[in-house]
BALOBA-1460 file (C-alpha; in Angstrom, 3 decimals):
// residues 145
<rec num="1" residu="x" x="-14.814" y="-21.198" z="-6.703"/>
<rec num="2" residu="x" x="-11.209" y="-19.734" z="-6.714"/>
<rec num="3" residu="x" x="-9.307" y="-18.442" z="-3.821"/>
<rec num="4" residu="x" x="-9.655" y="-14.970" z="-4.417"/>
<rec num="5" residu="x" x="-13.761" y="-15.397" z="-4.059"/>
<rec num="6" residu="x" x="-13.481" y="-16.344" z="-0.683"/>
<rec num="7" residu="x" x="-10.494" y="-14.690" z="0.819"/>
<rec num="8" residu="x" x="-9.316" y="-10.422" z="0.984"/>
<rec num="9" residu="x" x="-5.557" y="-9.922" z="1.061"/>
<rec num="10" residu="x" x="-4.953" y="-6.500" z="3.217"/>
<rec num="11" residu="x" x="-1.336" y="-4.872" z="4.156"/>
<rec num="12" residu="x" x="-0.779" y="-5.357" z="8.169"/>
<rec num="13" residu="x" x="2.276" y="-3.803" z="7.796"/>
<rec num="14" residu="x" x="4.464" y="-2.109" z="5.286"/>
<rec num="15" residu="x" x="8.171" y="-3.097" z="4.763"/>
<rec num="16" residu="x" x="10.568" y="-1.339" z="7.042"/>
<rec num="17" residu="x" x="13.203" y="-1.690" z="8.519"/>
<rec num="18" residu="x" x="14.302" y="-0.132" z="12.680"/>
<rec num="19" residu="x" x="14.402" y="-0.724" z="15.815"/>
<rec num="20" residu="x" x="11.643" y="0.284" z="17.411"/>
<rec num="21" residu="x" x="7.997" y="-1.780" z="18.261"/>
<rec num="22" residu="x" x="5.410" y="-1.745" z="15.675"/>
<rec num="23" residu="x" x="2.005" y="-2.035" z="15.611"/>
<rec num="24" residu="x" x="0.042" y="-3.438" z="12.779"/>
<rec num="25" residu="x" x="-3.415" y="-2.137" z="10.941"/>
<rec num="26" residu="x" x="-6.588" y="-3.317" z="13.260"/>
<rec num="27" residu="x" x="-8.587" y="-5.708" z="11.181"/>
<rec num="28" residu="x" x="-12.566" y="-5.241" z="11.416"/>
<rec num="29" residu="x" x="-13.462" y="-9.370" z="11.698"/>
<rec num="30" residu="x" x="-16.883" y="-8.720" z="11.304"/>
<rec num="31" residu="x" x="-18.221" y="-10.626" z="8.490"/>
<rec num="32" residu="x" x="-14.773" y="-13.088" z="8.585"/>
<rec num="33" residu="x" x="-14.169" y="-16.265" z="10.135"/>
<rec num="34" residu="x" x="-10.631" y="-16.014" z="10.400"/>
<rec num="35" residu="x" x="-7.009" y="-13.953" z="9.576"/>
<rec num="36" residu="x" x="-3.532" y="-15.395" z="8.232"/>
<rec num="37" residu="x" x="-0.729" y="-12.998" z="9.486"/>
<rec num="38" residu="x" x="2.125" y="-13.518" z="7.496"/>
<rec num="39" residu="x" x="5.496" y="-11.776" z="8.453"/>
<rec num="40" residu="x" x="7.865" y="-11.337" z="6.069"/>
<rec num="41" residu="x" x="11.563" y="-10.816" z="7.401"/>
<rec num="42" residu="x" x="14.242" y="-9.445" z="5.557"/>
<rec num="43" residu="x" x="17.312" y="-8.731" z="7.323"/>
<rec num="44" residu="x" x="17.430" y="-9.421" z="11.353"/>
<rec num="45" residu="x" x="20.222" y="-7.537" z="13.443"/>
<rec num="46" residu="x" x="23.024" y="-9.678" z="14.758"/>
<rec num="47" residu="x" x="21.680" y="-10.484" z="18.675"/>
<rec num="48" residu="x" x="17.966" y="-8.995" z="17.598"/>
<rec num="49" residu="x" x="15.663" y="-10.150" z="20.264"/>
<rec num="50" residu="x" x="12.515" y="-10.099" z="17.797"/>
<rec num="51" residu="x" x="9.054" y="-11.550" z="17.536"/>
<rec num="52" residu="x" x="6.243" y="-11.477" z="16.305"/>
<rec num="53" residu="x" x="2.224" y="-12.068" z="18.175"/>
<rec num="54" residu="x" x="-1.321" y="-11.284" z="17.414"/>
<rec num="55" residu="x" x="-3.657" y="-9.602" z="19.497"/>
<rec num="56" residu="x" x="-7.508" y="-8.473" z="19.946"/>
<rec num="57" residu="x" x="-9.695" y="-5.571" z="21.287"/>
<rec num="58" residu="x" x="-13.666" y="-4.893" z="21.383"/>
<rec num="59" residu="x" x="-12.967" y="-1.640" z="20.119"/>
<rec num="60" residu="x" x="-12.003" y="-0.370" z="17.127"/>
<rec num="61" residu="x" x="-9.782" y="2.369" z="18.098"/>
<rec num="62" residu="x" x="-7.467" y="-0.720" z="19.934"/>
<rec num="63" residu="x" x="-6.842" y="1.356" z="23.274"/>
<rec num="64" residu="x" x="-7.075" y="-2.105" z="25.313"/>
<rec num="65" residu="x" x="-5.629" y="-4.720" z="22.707"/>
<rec num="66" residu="x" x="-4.467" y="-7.933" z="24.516"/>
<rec num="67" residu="x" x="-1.967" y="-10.779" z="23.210"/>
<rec num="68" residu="x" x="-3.716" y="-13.649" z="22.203"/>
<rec num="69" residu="x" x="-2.358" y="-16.438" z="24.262"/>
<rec num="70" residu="x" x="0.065" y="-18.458" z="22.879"/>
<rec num="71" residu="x" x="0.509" y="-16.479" z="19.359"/>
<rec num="72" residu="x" x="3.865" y="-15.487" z="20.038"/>
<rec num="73" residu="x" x="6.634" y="-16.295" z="17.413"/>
<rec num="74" residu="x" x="10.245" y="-15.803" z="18.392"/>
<rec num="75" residu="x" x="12.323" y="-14.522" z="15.431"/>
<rec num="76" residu="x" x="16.291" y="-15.742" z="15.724"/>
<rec num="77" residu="x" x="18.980" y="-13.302" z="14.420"/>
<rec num="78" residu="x" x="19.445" y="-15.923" z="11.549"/>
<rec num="79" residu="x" x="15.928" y="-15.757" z="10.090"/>
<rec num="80" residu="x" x="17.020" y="-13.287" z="7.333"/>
<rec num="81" residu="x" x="14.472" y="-13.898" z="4.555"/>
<rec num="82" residu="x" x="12.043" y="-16.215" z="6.227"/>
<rec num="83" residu="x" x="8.096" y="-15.939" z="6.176"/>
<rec num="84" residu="x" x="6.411" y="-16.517" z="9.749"/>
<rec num="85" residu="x" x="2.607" y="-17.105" z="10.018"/>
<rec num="86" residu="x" x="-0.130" y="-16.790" z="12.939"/>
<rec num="87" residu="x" x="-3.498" y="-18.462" z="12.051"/>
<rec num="88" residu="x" x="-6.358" y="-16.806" z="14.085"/>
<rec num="89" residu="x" x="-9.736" y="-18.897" z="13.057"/>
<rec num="90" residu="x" x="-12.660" y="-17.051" z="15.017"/>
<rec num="91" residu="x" x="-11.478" y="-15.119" z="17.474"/>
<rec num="92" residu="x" x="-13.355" y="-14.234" z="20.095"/>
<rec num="93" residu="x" x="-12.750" y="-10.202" z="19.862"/>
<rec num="94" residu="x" x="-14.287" y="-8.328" z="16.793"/>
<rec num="95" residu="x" x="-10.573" y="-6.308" z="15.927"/>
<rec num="96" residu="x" x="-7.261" y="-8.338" z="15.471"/>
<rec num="97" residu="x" x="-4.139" y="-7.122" z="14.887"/>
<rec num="98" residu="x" x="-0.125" y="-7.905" z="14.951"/>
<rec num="99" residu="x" x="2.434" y="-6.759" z="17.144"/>
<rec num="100" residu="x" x="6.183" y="-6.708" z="16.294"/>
<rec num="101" residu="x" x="8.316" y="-6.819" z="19.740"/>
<rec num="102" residu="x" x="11.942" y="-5.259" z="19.021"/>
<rec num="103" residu="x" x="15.187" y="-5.140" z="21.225"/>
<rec num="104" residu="x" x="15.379" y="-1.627" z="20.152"/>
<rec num="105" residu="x" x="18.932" y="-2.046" z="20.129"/>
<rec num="106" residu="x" x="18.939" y="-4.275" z="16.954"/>
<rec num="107" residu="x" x="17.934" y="-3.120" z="13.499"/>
<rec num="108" residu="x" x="15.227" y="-5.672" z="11.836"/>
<rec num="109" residu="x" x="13.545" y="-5.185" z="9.091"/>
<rec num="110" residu="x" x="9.652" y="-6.459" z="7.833"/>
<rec num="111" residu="x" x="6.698" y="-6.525" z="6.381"/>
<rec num="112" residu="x" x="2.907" y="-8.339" z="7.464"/>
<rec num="113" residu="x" x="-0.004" y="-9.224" z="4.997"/>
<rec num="114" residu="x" x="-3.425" y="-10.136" z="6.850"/>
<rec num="115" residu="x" x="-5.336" y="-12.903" z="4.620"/>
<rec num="116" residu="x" x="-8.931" y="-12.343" z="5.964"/>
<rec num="117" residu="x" x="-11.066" y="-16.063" z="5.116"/>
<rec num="118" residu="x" x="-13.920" y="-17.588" z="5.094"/>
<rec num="119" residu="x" x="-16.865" y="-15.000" z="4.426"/>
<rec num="120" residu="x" x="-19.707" y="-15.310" z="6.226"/>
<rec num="121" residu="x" x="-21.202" y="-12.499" z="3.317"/>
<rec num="122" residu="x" x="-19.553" y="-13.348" z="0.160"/>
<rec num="123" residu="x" x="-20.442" y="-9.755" z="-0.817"/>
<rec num="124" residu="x" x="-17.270" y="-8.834" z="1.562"/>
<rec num="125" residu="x" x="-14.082" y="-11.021" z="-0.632"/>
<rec num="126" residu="x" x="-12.503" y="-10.393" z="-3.229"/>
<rec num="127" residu="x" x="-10.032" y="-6.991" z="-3.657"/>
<rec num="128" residu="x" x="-10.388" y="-4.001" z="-2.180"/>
<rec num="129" residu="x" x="-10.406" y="-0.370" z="-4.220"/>
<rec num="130" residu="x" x="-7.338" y="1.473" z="-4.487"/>
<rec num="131" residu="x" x="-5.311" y="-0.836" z="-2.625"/>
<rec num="132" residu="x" x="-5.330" y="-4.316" z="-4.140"/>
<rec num="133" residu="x" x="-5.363" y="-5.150" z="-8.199"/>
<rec num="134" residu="x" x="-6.535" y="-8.731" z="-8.583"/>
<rec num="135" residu="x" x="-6.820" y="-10.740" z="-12.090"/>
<rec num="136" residu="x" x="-8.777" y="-13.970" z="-11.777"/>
<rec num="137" residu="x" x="-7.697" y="-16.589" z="-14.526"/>
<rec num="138" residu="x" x="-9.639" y="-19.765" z="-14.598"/>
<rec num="139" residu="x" x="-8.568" y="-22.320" z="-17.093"/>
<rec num="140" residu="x" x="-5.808" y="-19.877" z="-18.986"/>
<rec num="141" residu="x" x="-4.415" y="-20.908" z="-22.336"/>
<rec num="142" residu="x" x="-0.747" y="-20.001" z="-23.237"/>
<rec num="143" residu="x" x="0.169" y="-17.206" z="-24.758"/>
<rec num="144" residu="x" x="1.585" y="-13.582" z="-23.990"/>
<rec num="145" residu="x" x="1.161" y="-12.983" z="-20.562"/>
């Protein structure tokens, strides 16, 4: 089985760049046995205080999400361009989500992708209509791409 089979690739949070908190998409976990936030930094403000953390809720609407203890990632103001990752396997709240902590002082700019794993339906991996394309290859021969 390929990657794709067992995994769904989701946007947490699309690229931009400010100063001001942000608050990822809530992941439904039901049916998953685990998320891969992955933070992609582009250009941190000189003296940004900046990180990054996960957190959970029972409900899906994420009125009472709480940090996830010990999640947090600390950004330095000479990350430009670096890729930071929180791996949540079974969490113990059904909605997950990221939370990006600015200075609000400092411009920083970023982007999150949620990697949802391990399927406990297989019927639920794979891409998702209208907002992933995925081509599976297994075995390709060369040629024009």
């Amino acid at each position: 089985m390929n990657l794709s089979t067992r995994t769904q690739t989701r946007v947490g949070l699309a690229y931009a760049s400010g100063t001001a908190d942000r608050t990822g998409a809530i992941m439904d976990m039901s049916g998953w046995s685990g998320i891969l936030i992955t933070a992609v930094v582009a250009a941190v403000g000189g003296g940004a205080t900046y990180s990054i953390k996960a957190q959970q809720d029972t409900a899906s609407g994420g009125g009472s999400m709480a940090d996830l203890l010990g999640t947090g990632i600390t950004i330095a103001d000479d990350d430009d361009d670096q890729i930071f990752q929180i791996d949540i396997y079974k969490p113990l709240e059904r909605y997950v989500r990221v939370y990006v902590d600015k200075d609000t002082s400092n411009t920083c700019a970023e982007s999150v992708i949620y990697t949802l794993y391990g399927p406990t339906d297989m019927a639920t991996a794979g891409s998702i209509t209208d907002e992933i394309t995925l081509e599976t290859h297994i075995s390709p021969i060369e040629g024009t791409a």
